[in-house]
N, C-alpha and C positions, 0 to 999 in steps of 0.2 A: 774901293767900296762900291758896292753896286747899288742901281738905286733898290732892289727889295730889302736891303741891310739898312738903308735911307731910311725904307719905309718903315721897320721895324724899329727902329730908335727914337723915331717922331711918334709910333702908337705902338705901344707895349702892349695894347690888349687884341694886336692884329694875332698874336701868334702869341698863344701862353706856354711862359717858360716856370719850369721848376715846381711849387707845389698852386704857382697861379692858375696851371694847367690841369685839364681835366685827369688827364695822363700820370702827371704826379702824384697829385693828390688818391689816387687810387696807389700808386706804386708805397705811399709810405701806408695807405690801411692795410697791405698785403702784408709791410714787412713790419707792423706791429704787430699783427695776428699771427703769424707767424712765429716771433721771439715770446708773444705769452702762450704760446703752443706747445713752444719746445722747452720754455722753461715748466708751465707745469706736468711734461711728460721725464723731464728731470726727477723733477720732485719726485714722483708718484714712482716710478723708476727706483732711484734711492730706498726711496721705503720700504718698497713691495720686496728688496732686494735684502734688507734687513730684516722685513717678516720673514722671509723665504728661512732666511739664515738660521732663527732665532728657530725654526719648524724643524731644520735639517740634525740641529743640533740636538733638539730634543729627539728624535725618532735615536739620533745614533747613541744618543746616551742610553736611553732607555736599552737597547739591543747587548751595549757591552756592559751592562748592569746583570740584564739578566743572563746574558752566557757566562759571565762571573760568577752569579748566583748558583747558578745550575751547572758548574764545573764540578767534575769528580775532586772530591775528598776537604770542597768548601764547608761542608755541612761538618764533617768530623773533626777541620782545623778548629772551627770554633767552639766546639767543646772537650778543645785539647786544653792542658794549664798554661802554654802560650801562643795565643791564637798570634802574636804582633812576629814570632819571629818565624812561622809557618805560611804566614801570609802576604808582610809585607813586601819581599822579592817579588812573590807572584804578582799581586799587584802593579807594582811599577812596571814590569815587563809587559804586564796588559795594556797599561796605559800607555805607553810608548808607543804599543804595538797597534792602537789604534787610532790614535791620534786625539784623544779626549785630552782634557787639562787636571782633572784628578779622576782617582777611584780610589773612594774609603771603605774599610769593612766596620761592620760599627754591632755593638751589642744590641740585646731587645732595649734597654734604656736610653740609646744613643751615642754610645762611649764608643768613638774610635778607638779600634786595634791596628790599624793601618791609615796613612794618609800621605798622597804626595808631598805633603811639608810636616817631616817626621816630629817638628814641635808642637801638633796640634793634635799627636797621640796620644789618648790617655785623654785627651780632653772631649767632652761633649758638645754635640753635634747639634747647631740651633735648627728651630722650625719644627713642624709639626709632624712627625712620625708614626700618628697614630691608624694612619690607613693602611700601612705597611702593617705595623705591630700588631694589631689588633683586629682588622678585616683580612688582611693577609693579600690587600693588592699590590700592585705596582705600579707607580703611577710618574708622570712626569711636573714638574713647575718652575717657575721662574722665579730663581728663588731669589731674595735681594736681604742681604746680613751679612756678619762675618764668614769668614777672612775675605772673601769676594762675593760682587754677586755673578751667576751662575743659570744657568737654564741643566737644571740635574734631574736626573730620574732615581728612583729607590724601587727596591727590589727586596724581598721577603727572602731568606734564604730558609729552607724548609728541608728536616732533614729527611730517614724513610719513614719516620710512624708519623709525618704530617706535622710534627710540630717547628713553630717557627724559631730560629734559634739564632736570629738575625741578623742584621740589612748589610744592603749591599749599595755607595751610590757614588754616581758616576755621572759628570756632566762635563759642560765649556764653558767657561767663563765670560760675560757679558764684553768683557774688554777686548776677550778673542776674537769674538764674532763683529763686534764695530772695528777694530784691525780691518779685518776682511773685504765688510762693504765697505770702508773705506779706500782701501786697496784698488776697488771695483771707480773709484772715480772718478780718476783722470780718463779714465775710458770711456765713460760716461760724458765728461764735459765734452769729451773730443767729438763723440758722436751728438752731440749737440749740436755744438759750433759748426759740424760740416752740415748737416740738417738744416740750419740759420744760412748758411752759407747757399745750399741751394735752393731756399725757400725763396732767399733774397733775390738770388739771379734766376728763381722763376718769374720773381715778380716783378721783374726790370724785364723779363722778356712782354709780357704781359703788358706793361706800360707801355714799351715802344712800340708793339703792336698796335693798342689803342692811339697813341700818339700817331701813328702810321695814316690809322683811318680817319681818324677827325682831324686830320691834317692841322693840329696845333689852333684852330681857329679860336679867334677872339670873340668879345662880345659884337663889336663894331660887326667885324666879319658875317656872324651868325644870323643877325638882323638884316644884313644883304643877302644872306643866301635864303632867311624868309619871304623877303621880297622876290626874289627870282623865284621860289619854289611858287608864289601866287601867282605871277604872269602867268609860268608853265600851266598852273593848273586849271585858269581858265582857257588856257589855249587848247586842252584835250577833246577829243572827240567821245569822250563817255563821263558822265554826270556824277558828281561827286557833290555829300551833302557829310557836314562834320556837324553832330547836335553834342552838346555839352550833356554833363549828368543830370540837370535840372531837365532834362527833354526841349529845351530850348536848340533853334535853330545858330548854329555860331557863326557857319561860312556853307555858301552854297554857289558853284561853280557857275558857269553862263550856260553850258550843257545842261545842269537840272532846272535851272530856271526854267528854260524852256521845253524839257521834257513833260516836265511837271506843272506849268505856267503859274509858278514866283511872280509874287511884287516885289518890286523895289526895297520896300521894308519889312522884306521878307525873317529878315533876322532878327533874332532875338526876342522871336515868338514862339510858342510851343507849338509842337507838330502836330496838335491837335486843333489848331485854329488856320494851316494853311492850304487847307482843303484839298486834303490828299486822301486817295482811298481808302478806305476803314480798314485795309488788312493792312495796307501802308500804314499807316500811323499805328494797328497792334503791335507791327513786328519791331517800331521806331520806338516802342513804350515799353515792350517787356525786354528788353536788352540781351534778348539772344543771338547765336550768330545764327548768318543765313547763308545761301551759295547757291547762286541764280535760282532764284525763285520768281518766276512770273507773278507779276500784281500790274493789275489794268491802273493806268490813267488816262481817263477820257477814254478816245477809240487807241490807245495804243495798246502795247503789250513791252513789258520791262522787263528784265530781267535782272534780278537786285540781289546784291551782295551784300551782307551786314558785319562788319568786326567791332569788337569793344577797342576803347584807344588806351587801356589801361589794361595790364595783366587779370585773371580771373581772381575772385576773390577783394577785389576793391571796386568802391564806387564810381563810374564809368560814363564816360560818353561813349558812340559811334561813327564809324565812317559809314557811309551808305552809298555804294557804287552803281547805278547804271546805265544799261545799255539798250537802245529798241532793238526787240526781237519781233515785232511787228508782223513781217515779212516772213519769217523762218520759224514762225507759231504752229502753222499747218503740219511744215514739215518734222518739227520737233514734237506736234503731237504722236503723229504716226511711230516715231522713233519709241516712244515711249509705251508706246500700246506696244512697239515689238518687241520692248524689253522686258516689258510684264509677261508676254504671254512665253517667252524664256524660260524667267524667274518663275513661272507656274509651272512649266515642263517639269522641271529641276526637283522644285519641292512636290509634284507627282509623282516623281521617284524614286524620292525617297519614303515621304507618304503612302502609297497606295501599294500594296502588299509587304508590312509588315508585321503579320501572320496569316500562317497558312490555311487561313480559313474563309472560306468562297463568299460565306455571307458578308464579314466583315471588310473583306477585300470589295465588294461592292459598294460596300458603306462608305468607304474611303475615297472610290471615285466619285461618289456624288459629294462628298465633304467638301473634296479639294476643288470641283467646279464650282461650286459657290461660294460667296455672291462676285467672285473676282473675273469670272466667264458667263455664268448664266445666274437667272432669279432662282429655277429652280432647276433639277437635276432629278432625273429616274433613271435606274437601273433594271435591267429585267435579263432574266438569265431564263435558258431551259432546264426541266423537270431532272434531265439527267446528270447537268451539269452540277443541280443544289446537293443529290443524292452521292457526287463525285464518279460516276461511270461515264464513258466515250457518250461524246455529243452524238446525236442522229446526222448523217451525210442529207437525208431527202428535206426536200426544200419543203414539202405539206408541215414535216414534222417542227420547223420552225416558225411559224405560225403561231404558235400557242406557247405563251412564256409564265415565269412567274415572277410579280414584283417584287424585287431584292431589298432594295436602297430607295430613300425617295430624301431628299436635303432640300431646305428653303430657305427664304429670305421670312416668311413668316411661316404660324401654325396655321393658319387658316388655310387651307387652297383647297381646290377642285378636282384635285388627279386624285386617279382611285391608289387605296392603302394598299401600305403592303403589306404582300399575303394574298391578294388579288391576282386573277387570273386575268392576264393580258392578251389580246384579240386581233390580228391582222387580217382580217377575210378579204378586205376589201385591197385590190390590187392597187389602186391609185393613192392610197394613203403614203404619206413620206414615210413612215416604217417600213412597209413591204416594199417600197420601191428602194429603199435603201438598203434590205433584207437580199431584193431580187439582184441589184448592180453591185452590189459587195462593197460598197463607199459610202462616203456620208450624203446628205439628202438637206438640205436648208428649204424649209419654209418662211420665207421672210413676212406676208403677211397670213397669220393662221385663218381668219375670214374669208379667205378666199380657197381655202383646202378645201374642194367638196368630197372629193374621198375620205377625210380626215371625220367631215362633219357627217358623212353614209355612215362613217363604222362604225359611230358610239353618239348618237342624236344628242340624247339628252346630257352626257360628259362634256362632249362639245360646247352645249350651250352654257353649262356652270362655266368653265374655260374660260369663255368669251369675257361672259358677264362678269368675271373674276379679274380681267384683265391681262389675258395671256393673249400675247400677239402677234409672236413670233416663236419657229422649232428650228431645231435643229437635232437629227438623228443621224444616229451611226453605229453601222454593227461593230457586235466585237468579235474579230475573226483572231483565231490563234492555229498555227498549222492550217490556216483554210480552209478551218472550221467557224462554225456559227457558233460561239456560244450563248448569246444574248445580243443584246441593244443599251444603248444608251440613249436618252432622250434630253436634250436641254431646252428651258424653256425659260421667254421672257418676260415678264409682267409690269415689271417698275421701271426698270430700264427703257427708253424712250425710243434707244439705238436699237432698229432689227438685227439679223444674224444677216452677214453680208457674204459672199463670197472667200472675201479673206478670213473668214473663220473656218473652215471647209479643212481647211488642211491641219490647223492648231488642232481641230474635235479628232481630227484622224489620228494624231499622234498619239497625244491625250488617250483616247480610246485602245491602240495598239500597246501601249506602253499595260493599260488597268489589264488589257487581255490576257498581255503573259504570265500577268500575277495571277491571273482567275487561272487561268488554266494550270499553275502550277499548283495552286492550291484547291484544285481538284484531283490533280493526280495524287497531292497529297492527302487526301479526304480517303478518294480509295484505299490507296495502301495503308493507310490508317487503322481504317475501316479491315481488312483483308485480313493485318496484324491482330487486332483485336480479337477476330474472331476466330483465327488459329490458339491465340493465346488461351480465350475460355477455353475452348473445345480441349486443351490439352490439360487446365486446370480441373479440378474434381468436380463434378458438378453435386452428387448430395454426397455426402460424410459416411463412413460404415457403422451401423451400428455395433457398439461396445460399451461395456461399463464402465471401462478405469475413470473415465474421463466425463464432463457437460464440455462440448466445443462450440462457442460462434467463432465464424472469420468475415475478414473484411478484403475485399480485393479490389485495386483502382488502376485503371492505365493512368499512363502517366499522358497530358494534353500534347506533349511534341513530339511522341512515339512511345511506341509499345517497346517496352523490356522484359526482360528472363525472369522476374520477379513469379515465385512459386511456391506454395503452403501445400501440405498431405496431411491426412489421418492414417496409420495402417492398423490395423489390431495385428497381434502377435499373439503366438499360442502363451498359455498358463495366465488366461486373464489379464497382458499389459498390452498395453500401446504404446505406437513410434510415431512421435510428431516430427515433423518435417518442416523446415523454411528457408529457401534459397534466393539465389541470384545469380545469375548470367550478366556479368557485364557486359555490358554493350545494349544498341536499341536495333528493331527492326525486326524483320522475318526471321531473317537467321539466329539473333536471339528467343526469338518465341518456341523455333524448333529444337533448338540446343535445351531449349528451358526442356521439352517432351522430352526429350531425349534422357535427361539429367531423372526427370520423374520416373518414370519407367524404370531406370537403372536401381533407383532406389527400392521400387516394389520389389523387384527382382532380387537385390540384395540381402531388402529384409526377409525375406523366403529362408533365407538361410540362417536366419537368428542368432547372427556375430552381433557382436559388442559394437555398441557405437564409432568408436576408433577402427578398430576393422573396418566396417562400412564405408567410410569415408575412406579408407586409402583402398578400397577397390573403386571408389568411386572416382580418385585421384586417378586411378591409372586409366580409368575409363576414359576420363576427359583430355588427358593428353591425347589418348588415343585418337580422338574427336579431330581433336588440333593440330594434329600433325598431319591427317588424312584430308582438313582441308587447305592445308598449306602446300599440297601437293600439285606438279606444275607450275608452267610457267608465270601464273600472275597469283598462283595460291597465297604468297607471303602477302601481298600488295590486296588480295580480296579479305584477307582476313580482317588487315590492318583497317581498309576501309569500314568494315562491316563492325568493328570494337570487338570480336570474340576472343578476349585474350585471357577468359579464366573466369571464374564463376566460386561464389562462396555457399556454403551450406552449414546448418545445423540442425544436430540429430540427436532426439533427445527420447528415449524408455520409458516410462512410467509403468512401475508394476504395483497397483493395487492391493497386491498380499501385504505387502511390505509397508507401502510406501514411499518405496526409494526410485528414485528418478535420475538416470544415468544420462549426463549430455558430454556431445564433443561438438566440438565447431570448427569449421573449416575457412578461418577467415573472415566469419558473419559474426555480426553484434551477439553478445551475449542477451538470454533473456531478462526479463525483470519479471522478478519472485513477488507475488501480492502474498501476506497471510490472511488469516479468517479476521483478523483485528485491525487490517488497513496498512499493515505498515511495507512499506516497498523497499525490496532489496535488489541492486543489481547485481548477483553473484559475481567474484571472480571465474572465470573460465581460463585455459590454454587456449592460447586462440588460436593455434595452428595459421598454416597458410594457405592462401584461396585453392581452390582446386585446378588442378590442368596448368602449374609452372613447371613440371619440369622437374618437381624437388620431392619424389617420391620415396626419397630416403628419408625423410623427416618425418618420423611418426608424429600420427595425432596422437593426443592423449584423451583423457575420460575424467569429469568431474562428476561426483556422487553426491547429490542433493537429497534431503529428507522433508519431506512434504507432507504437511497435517493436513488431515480432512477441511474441504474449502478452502484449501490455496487456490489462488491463480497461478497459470505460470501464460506469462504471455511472451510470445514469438513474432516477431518483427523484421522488415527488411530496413532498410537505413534510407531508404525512399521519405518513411516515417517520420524522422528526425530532422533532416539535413533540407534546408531547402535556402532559393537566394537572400533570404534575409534574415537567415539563422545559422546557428552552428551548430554541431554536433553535442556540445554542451548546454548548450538553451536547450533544445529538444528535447534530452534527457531529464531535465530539469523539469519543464511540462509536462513529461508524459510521467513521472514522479506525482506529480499534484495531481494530477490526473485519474492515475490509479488508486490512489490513497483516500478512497472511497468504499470500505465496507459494505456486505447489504448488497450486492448488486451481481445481478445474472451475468454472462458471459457475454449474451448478445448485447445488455447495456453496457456492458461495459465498451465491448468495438464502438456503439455509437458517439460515448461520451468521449472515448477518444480524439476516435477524427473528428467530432466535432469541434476536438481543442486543437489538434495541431496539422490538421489540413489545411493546406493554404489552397487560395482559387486556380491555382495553375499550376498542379505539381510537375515538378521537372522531372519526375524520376516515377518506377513503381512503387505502388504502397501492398504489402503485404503482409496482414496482423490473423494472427490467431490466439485466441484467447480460451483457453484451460482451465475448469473447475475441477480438482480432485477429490475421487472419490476412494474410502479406502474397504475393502473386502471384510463383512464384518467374520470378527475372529470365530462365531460359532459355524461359520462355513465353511474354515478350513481345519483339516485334518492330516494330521504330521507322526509318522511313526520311523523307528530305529532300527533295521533289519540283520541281526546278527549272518554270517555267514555260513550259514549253516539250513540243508534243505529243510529239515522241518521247522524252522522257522519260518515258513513260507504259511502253512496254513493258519496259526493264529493270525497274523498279520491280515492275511485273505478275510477270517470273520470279522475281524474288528472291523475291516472297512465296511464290511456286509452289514454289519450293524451300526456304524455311520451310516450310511446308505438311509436304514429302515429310519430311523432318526430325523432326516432329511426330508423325510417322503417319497425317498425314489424307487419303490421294491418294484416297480416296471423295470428297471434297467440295473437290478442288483445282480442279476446272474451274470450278465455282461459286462460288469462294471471286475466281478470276481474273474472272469476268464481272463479279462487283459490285463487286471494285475498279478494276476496268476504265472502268466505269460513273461510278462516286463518283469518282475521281482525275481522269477526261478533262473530266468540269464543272469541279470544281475548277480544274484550270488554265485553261478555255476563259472561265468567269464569275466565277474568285475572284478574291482578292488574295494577293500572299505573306503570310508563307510559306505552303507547302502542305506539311502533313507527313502521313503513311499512320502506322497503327500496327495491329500485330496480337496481339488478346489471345487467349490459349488457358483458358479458366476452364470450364466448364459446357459451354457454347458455343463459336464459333469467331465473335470479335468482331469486325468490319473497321471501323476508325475514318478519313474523314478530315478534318482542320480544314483552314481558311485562315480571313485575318483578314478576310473579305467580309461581313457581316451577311445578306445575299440568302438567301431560302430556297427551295430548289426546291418543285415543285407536280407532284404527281402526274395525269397526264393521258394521256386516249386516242386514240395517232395516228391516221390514216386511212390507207388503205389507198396513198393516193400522196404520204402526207408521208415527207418523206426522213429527219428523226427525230424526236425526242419517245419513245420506247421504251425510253431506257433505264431512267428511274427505273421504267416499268411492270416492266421484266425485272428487278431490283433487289427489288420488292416481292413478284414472284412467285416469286424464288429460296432469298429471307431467312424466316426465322421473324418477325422484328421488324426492322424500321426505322426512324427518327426522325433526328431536328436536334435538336442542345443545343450554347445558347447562350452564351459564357462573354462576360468583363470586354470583350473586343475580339474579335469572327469570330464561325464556330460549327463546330461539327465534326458531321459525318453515319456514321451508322452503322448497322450492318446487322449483327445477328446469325442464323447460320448454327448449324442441327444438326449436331452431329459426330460421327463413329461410330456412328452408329445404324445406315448401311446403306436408309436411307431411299430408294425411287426418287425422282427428281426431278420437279418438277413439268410438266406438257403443257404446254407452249407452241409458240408458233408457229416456226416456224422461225429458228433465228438464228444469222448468220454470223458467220463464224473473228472471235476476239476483236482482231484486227488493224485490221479495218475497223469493229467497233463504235465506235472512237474515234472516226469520222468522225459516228459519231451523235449527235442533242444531242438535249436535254430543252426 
């Protein structure tokens, strides 16, 4: 026996053994936490395993009740005269076949005709039936009565005229399903016990680890190694102070004594009576931690560490560790200024041009200089720089600035406001001098600048007298250009600008530069975009009737987009409203956007249907797309630039009627206002955007009917969508919105956007808002042209005398020649019918259709052809003429000035309108 086996027999508390031990006593909490773990996940286990069951049982019964139910020829066994020997094989076979414990068929009263225990045929069926019988559900329960109980489901059996002639029911019996989870729990116990089994040998692992660390020690043991851990801890070379939670002193080292200069009876007094620095004794009172933190005692300098000696959350003393840094204060200062002015780089990095906007971007670098670099901070940029155009190169021209930014430590100061014009005449001032060497310039004491004080006398002396007493200036050069200065100044701060600031101001300053500069080039292009985009948009609207139009039009703050609205008038008194988008932002969408307009005017020239329209528009755009996808970087310029397609819709309004034809190509549908407020968003075909590719996809055409003072308003999705909404909130506002009765078109764009413009749209906005107007009916005039030539001259006076009616006998001779003209083809080349119509709008409109597709051809007779003249006297008599072509014929039309009092035009001679019908085209 050795002697520590000696030792350990003589003091059993040297080394605790069994649950004496720290070790122990943890090893049996582990392994009864453990065994009431796993037995209540037993339990719970079990249970859940017999809900489970008692659930599985019910869905199955339920399933093989009703495909029983609803088996062919169930319904006509039971109102056979014996339902028991028709059904009860089938029955059993299902039962087996499914694995249930019964299925009975049973009367509307209850009466088995079938059951797995054929002596309980004939007899009635307990519990409550009437959900079945008499609601006609199916329902499942747990049923508990004779002959067993059962989790069964019932089932209505229903013949074909609906009635019920029934039930059907089908379950497991409660004995079956505890078999089952019983079944399940040797399985169970076994995955317990191996669970207990490892829980246990985790926590033997766990004990002998602890047992490992605290090396068994006893109480004796522990109170010696107190005693050593205090020698030790007087023997250290850094000051250690333990105060209890009362803020009393408990143990204080031979190091804090004398850091600190301790009495003798130093302990067990509060830290507030041992005359220790006031920030010492806050940080010893509020019980936070700390981690070297400088605090003076006397002439020293400390450096002090604070922990709680208890977890967070419970009442606590402290340890309080330190060290003199005395010596290493200097140098640790310096450390710390170069970490700060770092830490300031970093966050002017990220600060200082976060939009692309020159003024703001100045604003930021005066922000972020103070008060953590200077008291105050000015910006000052040149005239060309604010406007976004190329700096000037000549040294005169920067001279003269404008103040941008000005940031302080207070509102009160002496430097001039911004918006002021800034002044370097004088060459010795640290601006020009800093201006002239292309670096920064420190003035450390400003009293001694007499250039400073030549160039602005009386600024100078508020300055002074204000307290400013040292500069520091520094151009901001970008590409090796000037664009401005910076100026920093000190007032409150004690410290002048030293040398080692020279360099920080120059970064600082390099760093705001690239941002100004970039958000100058951004300003131009901006700027450039903008002003392509009006100039391609319409600047006033054409005068027409159908319609009252205001619109509203806005770039969008982070770039210009393709966003585009039209008016066009169309012959027979309608107009074509217009509203598009070019996705993508930039020049090259603004001209895509001209381009797309223009297309349109051109298109509508030919007065196709909306649908047409847009798929020549279709094919135009591809056209576009592919021609700039051409060459080597074309796929790569396009992709950069977003031109990947562009939406439009095109909508007719014709006034005779009032029917209004749209198609859309991808774009939001409009929203319909009536005369009574109420807001509809039609359905539309929404087609697909223009220019993918998919030009086999007809657009289609919806046909809307419009009373007198509808709105019809026209939107790009600019409108709606923005970062803190959805395309459904939008809609939803611009609903409340409109549903406002009573109001003009122009109030209406106002009240608009003044509900759903946000301060910073991401996107274009383009509204057009529509009043209808409808053509009143004594203006128009509608006649039926048999096919036959003398039916041409009554038709001719009747109009003549609409004409006189109207007040137009200026322009009834000419009104009778070109429908003279247009009606004698008609019947000689068209088809029926042939109808004449006369509109009185603006103009005096002469229309006539037939269902002929043929289109006449304007041509010049000779001198011995007998006709061919009249389309020419037609085009010389008319303002405008054309052919527009609908679903089946076309109709020709000629509009005529009215009341003006116009002479008529020289032509050749031409006879009485009698015999012009013998003329042909």
């Amino acid at each position: 026996m050795t002697a520590r086996d000696r030792a350990r027999e003589k003091d059993p508390g040297v080394r605790g053994n069994g649950l004496r031990s720290v070790a122990g006593q943890v090893f049996a909490l582990e392994a009864l936490i453990a065994l009431l773990v796993i037995a209540a996940a037993v339990f719970i286990t079990f249970y859940q395993a017999r809900s489970d069951s008692e659930r599985d049982a019910a869905v199955r019964s339920l399933a093989v009740a009703e495909a029983f139910a609803k088996a062919p020829g169930v319904d006509a066994a039971l109102t056979s005269p014996d339902p028991t020997a028709e059904l009860q094989d089938r029955a059993e076979a299902t039962r087996r076949a499914t694995g249930v414990d019964f299925i009975a068929v049973l009367d509307r009263d209850g009466v088995r005709y079938t059951d797995s225990e054929p002596e309980l045929i004939g007899r009635k069926a307990t519990g409550d039936l009437s959900r079945a019988v008499v609601d006609g559900d199916s329902f499942t329960e747990l049923f508990r009565g004779a002959p067993n109980d059962a989790v069964r489901a019932v089932v209505p059996v229903v013949d074909d005229r609906g009635r019920i002639v029934g039930l059907v029911t089908s379950g497991v019996e409660v004995e079956s399903i505890t078999h089952a989870v019983q079944g399940r729990l040797p399985l169970l116990v076994g995955a317990a016990a191996g669970a207990l089994v490892i829980a246990v040998g985790g926590a033997a692992l766990v004990s002998r680890r602890l047992r490992r660390q605290t090396h068994g020690l006893g109480p004796a043991e522990m109170t010696r190694m107190k005693e050593h851990h205090e020698a030790v801890l007087h023997a250290v070379r850094e000051g250690v102070l333990i105060v209890g939670p009362d803020r009393r002193l408990l143990l204080a080292n031979d190091e804090a004594r004398r850091l600190l200069g301790l009495t003798a009876d130093a302990e067990r007094r509060h830290v507030s009576e041992l005359g220790l620095d006031p920030r010492t004794v806050e940080l010893l009172e509020s019980g936070r931690s700390a981690t070297d933190e400088v605090h003076r005692a006397g002439d020293r300098l400390l450096a002090v560490s604070v922990r709680p000696t208890l977890p967070a959350g419970r009442e606590s003393g402290c340890v309080m560790t330190m060290r003199d840094t005395t010596e290493l204060a200097a140098l640790t200062g310096r450390a710390a200024v170069a970490r700060g002015r770092l830490q300031l780089l970093y966050e002017a990095g990220v600060r200082i041009g976060t939009t692309l906007e020159v003024v703001r971007t100045a604003e930021e670098l005066a922000e972020v200089a103070v008060p953590r670099f200077a008291d105050f901070a000015t910006v000052e940029l040149l005239e060309p720089v604010l406007r976004g155009e190329e700096p000037p190169n000549s040294a005169p021209a920067s001279t003269e600035m404008r103040r941008t930014a000005l940031s302080g430590l207070r509102p009160d100061q002496p430097l001039q406001p911004v918006g002021d014009t800034v002044r370097f005449d004088v060459q010795s001032t640290p601006m020009a001098m800093a201006l002239s060497a292309g670096h920064a310039v420190v003035q450390a004491e400003l009293a001694a600048a007499e250039g400073w004080r030549e160039q602005d006398p009386e600024g100078a002396a508020r300055a002074l007298a204000f307290g400013m007493h040292s500069l520091l200036t520094v151009p901001l050069l970008a590409r090796g250009v000037v664009l401005g200065m910076a100026n920093f100044w000190r007032a409150d701060t004690p410290e002048p600008f030293g040398e080692e600031d020279l360099s920080f101001a120059e970064e600082l300053a390099a760093r705001a530069a690239v941002a100004i500069d970039n958000a100058r080039r951004f300003t131009r292009e901006h700027a450039m975009a903008v002003t392509l985009q009006r100039s391609l948009l319409p600047r006033v609207l054409p005068d027409q009737s159908a319609v009252e139009v205001a619109y509203r039009y806005l770039p969008a703050k982070a770039g210009v987009g393709g966003d585009w609205f039209d008016v066009i008038p169309l012959p027979g008194a309608r107009v074509a409203l217009v509203v598009g988008d070019v996705v993508g932002h930039g020049l090259h969408a603004a001209a895509t956007m001209g381009r797309l307009r223009t297309a349109v005017h051109n298109f509508s020239t030919l007065d196709v249907p909306p649908d047409e329209l847009l798929g020549h528009l279709d094919e135009l755009t591809a056209r576009i797309d592919d021609r700039e996808s051409e060459g080597p970087d074309g796929e790569g310029r396009r992709r950069e630039e977003g031109i990947t397609g562009a939406t439009c819709l095109y909508a007719i309004y014709d006034p005779a009627s009032g029917l209004c034809t749209v198609a859309s190509a991808g774009h939001p549908g409009p929203a319909l206002v009536s005369p009574d407020g109420l807001v509809d968003f039609p359905e539309l075909a929404p087609g697909l955007p223009l220019g993918l590719g998919l030009g086999d996809v007809p657009f289609e055409t919806t046909e809307l009917w419009l009373p007198e003072d509808s709105k019809l308003v026209l939107f790009t999705d600019g409108l709606l969508e923005d970062r803190v909404r959805d395309l459904d909130t939008g809609l939803g506002l611009l609903r409340s919105t409109l549903a406002r009765p009573d109001r003009s078109p122009e109030q209406t764009c106002a009240d608009v956007l003044a509900t759903l413009l946000s301060p910073s749209p991401r996107d274009d906005i383009a509204l057009l808002v529509a009043r209808t107007k409808l053509l009143e009916r004594e203006r128009i005039a509608e006649w039926e042209v048999a096919r036959d030539p003398s039916a041409v001259s009554p038709v001719r006076n009747a109009a003549a005398a609409k004409l006189v009616e109207w007040g137009l006998e200026d322009v009834a001779f000419t009104a009778e020649l070109v429908l003279s003209e247009l009606i004698t083809n008609a019947v000689r080349y068209g088809a029926d019918p042939v109808r004449v119509r006369l509109l009185h709008d603006r103009t005096l409109i002469c229309e006539v259709s037939d269902a002929s597709s043929t289109s006449p051809h304007l041509r010049h007779a000779t001198t011995t052809d007998e006709g061919g003249r009249g389309l020419y006297l037609v085009a010389q008599y008319a303002e405008r003429w054309g052919t527009r072509y609908a679903r089946r014929g076309k109709t020709i039309w000629a509009e005529l000035r009215a009341g003006t009092g116009d002479a008529e035009p020289i032509v050749t001679a031409v006879p009485d309108l009698d015999a012009l019908e013998d003329l042909a085209w």
